[in-house]
C-alpha positions in Angstrom: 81.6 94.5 98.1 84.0 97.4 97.7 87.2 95.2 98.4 86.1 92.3 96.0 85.8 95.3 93.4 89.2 96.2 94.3 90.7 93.0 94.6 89.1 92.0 91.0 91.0 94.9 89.5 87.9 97.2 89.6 89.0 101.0 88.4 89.0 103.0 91.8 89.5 106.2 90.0 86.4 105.1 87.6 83.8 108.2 86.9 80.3 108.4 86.7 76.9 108.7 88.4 75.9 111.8 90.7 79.2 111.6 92.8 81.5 111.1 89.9 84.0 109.3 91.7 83.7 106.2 94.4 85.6 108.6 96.6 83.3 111.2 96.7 80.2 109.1 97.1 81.6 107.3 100.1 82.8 110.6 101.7 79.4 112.6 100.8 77.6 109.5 102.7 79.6 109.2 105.3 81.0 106.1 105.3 84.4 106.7 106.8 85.4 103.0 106.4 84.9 103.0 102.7 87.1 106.3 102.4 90.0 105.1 104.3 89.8 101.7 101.9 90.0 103.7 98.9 92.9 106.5 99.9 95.0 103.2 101.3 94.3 102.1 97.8 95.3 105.1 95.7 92.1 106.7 95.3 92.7 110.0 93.7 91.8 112.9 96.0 91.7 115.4 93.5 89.3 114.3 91.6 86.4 117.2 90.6 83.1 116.1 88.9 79.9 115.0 89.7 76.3 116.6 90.7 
């Protein structure tokens, strides 16, 4: 689901929920595929924010 997001155009850096960021949500979980998509995508690492 994530790379048919990305591939559609979807905002990686796009903020909201408890996590703020995609980024953080997928590194707080643990899902160490998901991070690696989004940094090879330009994820920003410095985002701050969230819950």
């Amino acid at each position: 689901i994530v790379k048919l997001l990305l591939n559609k155009d979807a905002n990686i850096n796009a903020q909201g929920g408890n996590f703020n960021t995609a980024l953080q949500a997928a590194s707080y979980n643990g899902h160490k595929q998901i991070v690696k998509l989004l940094l090879d995508r330009g994820a920003n690492i410095n985002a701050q924010g969230g819950k």
